[in-house]
N, C-alpha and C positions, 0 to 999 in steps of 0.2 A: 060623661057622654056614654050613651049604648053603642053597642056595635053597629046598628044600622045608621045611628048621627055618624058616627066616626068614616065609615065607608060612603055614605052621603056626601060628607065635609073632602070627602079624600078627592072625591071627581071633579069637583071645584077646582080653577085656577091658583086660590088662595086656599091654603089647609092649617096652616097655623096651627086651630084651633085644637085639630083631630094632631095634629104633629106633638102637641104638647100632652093632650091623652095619654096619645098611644107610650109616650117616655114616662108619664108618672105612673103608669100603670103596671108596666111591663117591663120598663128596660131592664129595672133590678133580677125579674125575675130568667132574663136570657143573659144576662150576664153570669150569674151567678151559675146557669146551665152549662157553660161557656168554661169559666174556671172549675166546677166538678168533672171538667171531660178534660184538664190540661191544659186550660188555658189561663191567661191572666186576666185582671179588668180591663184593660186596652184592648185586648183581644176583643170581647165581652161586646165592647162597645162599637168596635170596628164592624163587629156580626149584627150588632142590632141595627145597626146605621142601614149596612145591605139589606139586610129581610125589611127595613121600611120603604127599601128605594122597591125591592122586589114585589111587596105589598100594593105599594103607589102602581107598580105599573101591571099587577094585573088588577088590579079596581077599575084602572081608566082604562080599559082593555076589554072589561067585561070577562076576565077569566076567574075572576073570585066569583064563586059561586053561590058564597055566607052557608054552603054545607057543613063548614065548623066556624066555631067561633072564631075571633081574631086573634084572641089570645092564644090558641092552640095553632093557628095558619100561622101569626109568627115561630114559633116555639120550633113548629115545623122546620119552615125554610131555614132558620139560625143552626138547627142541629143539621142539616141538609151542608150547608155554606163552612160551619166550623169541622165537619167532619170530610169537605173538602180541600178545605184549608189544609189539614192534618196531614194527609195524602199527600199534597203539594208539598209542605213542609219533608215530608219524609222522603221524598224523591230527592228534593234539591240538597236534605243530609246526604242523604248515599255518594249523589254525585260528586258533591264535596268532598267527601271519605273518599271517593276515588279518586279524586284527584291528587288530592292534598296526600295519599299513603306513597309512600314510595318504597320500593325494592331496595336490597345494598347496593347493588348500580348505580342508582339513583333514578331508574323509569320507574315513574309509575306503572300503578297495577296493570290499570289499561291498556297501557303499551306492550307491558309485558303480555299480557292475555294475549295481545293483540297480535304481536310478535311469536308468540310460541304456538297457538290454536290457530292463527286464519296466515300465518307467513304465507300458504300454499294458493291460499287466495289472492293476496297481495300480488304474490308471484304471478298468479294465471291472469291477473290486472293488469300490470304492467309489461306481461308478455306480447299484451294485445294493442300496445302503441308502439313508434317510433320510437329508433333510442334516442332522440336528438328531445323530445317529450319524456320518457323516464329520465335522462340526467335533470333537464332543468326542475323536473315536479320533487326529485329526490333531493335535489338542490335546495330547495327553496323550502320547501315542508319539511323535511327529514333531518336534513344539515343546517337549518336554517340561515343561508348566504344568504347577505343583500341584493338585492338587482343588481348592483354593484359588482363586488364579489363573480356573482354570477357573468355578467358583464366580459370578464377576463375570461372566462372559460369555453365563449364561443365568436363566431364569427360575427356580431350581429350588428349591424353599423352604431346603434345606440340601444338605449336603456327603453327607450320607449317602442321600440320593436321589440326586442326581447320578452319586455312586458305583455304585447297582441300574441306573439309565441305562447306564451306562456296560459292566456286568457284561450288560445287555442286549443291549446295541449288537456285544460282540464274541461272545454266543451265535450272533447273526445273521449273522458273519461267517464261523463256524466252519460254520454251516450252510450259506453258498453252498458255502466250501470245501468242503465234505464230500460236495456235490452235484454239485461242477464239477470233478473230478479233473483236466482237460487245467488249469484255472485254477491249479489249488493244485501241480501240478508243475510251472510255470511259474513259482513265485514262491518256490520254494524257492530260499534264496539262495546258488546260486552253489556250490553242490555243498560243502556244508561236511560234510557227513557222508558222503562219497562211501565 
């Protein structure tokens, strides 16, 4: 098939035909692009699959323009897609790394970071609720008590009050945040979604 049957057959309901082209043509050669840049054949074929669905939907879209071939528009978008993938990959490593490292203590990195560079934050955080709000959010996130646990420690008739308390207390927190931008960049921990 040339490029123009293939793009022709693609705007069709039924493409099959261009679907079968497009794999005996090319897939070896975006996989193989795929594994020279670190990846495996599964990878390979995961990319190819996308850049066809991406393909399909600028044809029937009218955003393919056939200003390059198809062979080069896929090539494109696969090296576009695996070299996001990558990115993506290396973020969720890091995070992982961060998680998963721990200090002699046993805190993670993060906490520690978090604990020794923004305590000050922290503190001008919780400065700025009730303390009947800092025990339970300290309670409950920091210490990790159950509702339960927590339950003993105040007055609350039941667990499911404590719980709207609680649903309260961090409305009030989202609302400094939301108020105090220098605050809430400052306590983002430690660039995990950089």
């Amino acid at each position: 098939m040339t490029n123009q049957e293939i793009i022709d057959e693609l705007k069709q309901p039924e493409f099959d035909q261009a679907l079968r082209a497009l794999y005996s043509l090319y897939f070896e050669n975006i996989v193989s692009q795929v594994v020279a840049n670190g990846g495996n054949r599964d990878d390979g074929a995961d990319i190819f699959q996308d850049a066809i669905l991406v393909l399909v939907e600028k044809v029937r879209t009218g955003k393919f323009r056939g200003e390059s071939s198809v062979k080069t528009f896929l090539s494109a978008i696969a090296r576009n897609l695996w070299l996001f993938e990558l990115r993506t990959r290396d973020r969720r490593k890091n995070r992982e790394m961060s998680y998963s490292r721990s200090t002699e203590s046993g805190i993670t990195e993060i906490e520690y970071g978090l604990q020794k560079d923004n305590k000050q934050y922290l503190d001008e955080l919780f400065g700025q609720i009730v303390a009947v709000c800092k025990r339970i959010l300290q309670g409950f996130y920091y210490e990790e008590k159950s509702m339960k646990d927590l339950l003993t420690e105040f007055d609350f008739e039941n667990e499911q009050v404590l719980r709207n308390k609680k649903s309260k207390c961090m409305k009030k927190v989202k609302e400094l945040l939301l108020s105090n931008k220098s605050l809430m960049e400052n306590l983002k921990p430690l660039s995990l979604y950089e």
